[in-house]
C-alpha positions as CSV (number, residue, x, y, z in Angstrom):
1,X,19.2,28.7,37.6
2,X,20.7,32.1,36.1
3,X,23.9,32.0,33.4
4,X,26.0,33.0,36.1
5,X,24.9,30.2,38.8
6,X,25.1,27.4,35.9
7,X,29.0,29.0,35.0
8,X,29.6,28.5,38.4
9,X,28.2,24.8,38.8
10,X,30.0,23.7,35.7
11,X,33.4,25.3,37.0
12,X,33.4,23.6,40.1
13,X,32.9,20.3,38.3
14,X,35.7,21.2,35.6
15,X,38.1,22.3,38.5
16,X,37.6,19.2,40.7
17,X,38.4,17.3,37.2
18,X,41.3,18.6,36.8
19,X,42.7,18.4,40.0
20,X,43.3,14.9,39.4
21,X,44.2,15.3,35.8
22,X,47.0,18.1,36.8
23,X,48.0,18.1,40.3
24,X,49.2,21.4,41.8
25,X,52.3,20.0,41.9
26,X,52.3,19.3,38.4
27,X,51.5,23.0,37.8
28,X,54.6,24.3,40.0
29,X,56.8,22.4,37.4
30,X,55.8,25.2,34.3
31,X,58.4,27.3,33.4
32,X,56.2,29.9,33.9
33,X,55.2,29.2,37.3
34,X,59.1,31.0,38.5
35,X,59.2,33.8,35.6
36,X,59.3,37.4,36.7
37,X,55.5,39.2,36.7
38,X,54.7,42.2,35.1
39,X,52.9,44.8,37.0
40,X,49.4,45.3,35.6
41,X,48.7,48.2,38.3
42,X,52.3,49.9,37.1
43,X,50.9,49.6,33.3
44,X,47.5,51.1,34.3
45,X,48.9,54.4,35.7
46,X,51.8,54.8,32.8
47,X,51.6,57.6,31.2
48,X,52.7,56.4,27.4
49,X,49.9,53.7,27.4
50,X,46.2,54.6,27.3
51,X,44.7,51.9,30.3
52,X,42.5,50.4,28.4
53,X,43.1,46.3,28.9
54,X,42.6,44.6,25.2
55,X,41.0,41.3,25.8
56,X,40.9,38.3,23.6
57,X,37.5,36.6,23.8
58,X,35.5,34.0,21.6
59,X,32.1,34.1,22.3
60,X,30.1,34.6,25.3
61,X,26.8,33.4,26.8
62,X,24.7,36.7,25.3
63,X,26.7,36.5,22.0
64,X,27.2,33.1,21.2
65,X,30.4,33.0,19.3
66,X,32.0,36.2,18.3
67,X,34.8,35.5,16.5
68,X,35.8,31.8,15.9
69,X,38.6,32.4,14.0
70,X,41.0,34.6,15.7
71,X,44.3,34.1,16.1
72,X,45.8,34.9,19.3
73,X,49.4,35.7,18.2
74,X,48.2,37.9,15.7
75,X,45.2,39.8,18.2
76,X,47.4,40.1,21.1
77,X,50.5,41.1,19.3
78,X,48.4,43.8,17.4
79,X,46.6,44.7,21.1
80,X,49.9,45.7,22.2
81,X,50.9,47.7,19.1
82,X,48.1,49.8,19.6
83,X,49.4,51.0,22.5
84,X,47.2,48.5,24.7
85,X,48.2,49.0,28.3
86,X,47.5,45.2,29.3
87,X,45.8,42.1,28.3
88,X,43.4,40.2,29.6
89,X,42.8,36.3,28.4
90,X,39.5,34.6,28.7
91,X,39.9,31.2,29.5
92,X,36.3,29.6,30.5
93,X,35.8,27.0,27.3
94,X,32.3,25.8,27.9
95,X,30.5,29.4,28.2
96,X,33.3,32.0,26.2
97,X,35.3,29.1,23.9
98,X,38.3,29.9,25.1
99,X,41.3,28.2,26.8
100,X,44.6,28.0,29.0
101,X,46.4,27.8,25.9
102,X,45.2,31.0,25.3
103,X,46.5,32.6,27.5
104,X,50.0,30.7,26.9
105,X,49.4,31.4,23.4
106,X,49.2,35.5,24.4
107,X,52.4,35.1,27.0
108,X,54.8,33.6,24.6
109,X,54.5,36.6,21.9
110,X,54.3,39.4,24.3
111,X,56.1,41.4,27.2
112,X,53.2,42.8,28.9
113,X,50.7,42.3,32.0
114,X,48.4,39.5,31.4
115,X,45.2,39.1,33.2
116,X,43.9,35.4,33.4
117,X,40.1,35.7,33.3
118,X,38.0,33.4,34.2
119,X,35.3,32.1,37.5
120,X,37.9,31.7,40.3
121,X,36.1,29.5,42.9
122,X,39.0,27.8,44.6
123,X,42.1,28.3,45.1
124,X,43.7,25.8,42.3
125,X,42.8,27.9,39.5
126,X,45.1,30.5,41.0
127,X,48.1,28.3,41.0
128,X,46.9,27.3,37.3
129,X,47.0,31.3,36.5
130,X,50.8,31.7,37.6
131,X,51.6,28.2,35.6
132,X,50.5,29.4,32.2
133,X,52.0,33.1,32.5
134,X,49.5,34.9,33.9
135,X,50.0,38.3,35.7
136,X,46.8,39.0,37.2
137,X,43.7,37.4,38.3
138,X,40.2,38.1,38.4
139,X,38.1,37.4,41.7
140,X,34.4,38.1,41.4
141,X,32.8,39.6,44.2
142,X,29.0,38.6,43.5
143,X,30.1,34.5,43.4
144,X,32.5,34.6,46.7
145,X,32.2,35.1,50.2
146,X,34.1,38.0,52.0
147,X,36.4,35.0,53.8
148,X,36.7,33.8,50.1
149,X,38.4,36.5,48.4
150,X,40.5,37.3,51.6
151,X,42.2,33.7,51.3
152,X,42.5,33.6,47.4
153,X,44.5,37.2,47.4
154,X,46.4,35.6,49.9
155,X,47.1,33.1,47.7
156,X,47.7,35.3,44.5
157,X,49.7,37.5,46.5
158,X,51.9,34.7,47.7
159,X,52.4,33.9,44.1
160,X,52.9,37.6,42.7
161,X,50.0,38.3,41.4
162,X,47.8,40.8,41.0
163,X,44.3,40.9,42.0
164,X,41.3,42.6,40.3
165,X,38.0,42.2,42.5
166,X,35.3,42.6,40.3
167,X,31.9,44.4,41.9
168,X,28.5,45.3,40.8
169,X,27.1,47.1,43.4
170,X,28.3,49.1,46.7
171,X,27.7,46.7,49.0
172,X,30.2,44.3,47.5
173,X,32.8,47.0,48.4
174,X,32.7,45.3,52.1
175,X,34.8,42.6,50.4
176,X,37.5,44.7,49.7
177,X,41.1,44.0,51.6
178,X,44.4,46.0,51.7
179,X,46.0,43.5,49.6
180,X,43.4,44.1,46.1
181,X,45.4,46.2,43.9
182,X,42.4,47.2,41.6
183,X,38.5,47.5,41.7
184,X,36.4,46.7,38.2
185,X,33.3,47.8,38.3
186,X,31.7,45.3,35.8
187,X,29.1,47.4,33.8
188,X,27.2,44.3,33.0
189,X,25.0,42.2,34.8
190,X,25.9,38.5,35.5
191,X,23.0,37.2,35.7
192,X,20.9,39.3,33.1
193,X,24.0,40.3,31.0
194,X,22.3,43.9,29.8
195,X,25.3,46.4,30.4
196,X,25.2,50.2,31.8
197,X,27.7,51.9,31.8
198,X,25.8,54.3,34.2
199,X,27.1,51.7,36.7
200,X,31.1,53.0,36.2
201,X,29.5,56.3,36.9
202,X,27.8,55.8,40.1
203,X,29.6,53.3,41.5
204,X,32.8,55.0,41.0
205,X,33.2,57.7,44.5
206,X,32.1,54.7,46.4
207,X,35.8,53.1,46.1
208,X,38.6,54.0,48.4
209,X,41.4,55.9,46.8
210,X,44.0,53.4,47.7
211,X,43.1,51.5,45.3
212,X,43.4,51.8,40.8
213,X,39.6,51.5,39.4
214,X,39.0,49.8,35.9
215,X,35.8,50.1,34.3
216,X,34.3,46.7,32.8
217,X,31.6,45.6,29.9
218,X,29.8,48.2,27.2
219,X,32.9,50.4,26.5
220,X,31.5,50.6,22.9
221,X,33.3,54.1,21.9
222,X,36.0,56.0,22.6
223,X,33.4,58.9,23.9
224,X,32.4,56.3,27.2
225,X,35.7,55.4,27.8
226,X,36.6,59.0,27.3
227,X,33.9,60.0,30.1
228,X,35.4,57.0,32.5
229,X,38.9,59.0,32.2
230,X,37.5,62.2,33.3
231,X,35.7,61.1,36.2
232,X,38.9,59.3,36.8
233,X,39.3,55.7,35.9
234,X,42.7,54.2,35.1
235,X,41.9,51.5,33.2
236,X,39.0,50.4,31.0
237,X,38.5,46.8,30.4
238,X,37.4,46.2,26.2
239,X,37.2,43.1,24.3
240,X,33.7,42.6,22.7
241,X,34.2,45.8,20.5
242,X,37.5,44.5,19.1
243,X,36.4,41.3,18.7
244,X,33.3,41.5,17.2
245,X,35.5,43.5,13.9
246,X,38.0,41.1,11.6
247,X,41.0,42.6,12.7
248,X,40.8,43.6,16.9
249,X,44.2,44.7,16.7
250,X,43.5,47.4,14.2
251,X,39.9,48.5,15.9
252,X,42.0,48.9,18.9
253,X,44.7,51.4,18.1
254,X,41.6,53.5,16.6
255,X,39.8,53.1,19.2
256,X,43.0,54.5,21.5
257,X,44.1,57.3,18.7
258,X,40.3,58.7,19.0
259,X,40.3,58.4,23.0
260,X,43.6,60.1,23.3
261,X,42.2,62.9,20.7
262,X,38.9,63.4,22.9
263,X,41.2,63.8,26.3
264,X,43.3,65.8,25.2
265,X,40.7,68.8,23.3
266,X,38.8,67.4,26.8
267,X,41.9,68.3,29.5
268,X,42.5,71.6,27.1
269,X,38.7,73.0,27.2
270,X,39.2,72.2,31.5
271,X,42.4,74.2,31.7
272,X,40.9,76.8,29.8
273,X,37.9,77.2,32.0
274,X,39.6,77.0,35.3
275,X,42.4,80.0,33.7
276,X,39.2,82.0,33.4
């Protein structure tokens, strides 16, 4: 059994746990679960933000823990200072230490999209996202069936929210439907966990138009993420690089002053060129 396979196994024990300890209609009694959403794809395309999505995560299976002490008032509120276009919230505990209140944590102190991100394998982890103030949801292609992720964006949707669909590979593209508002390509392998970014790359003329594309995983410098803009991504999903430094927040809005530098002498030397 892979990491991914045993992540899954364990989720659909914690889930079915739950269930009984917090009944959906429990969950449609947050305060959250009525609160206006913010649009994650709107934030993506803004001009005045710089797409990449800040995330707050612990540890992870290939890591171990990364940083143990962080405070999630301080991280998110310093993700957004940095001109962060979104965040996203890891709340898996067993495998990446983290947790719903997390993600609560991250929605009282900030105005902003918030992706909840976790192993979505049924349908009562979506209600759960909308009841602790998420925005956005993440539904992984390799660990659902096409019927799967049809029915849970149905679901989101009825609840506002927006859906990512994360793929690997082009023939997960089949499990695309008109109602994902984004594609990540996640530049690391689930089951192996090495990351190429080569992946972004590749994978990226495969995906309809219609829809924004966020690259995933191994964003380790403003030069890749820099790359990713040009051959057009919107977003850039980054956590282990701000996480893995003392103070994310900071890392981050140098991270964003150095990609914003590199695009812009990038989009001048293009305009040049195509003037000549």
């Amino acid at each position: 059994m892979n990491i991914l396979e045993r992540i899954v196994a364990q989720k659909r024990t914690e889930v079915e746990r739950k269930k009984m300890l917090y009944p959906i209609k429990l969950l449609e009694q947050s305060a959250y679960f009525s609160s206006p959403i913010v649009s994650l794809s709107e934030y993506l395309i803004r001009k005045d933000k710089s797409g990449i999505i800040a995330e707050i995560k612990r540890g992870s299976p290939s890591r171990g823990m990364i940083n143990k002490h962080i405070s999630v008032e301080q991280t998110s509120i310093g993700y957004m200072q940095a001109g962060a276009s979104a965040l996203s919230v890891l709340t898996d505990e067993p495998f990446f230490f983290g947790t719903n209140q997390d993600l609560v944590t991250a929605r009282q102190f900030n105005y902003c999209p918030i992706l909840r991100k976790d192993f979505v394998i049924d349908e009562y982890q979506i209600v759960e996202a909308r009841s602790i103030g998420a925005d956005a949801i993440l539904l992984i292609a390799s660990i659902l069936t096409e019927e799967q992720v049809f029915h849970f964006t149905s679901v989101a949707k009825s609840l506002q929210l927006a859906v990512i669909l994360e793929v690997h590979n082009a023939q997960e593209l089949q499990q695309l439907n008109d109602d994902i508002d984004i594609v990540g390509v996640n530049n690391r392998n689930l089951e192996t966990f090495v990351t190429d970014v080569e992946r972004s790359i590749e994978m990226y003329p495969l995906i309809p138009d219609q829809f924004i594309k966020v690259s995933e995983s191994g964003i380790h410098t403003p030069e890749i993420a820099c790359r990713l803009r040009i051959v057009g991504y919107e977003g850039f999903l980054i956590g282990e690089h701000f996480m893995s430094t003392s103070r994310p927040g900071v890392a981050c809005a140098e991270f964003i002053q150095r990609l914003n530098e590199l695009y812009a002498t990038e989009s001048l030397r293009t305009e040049g060129m195509v003037q000549h």
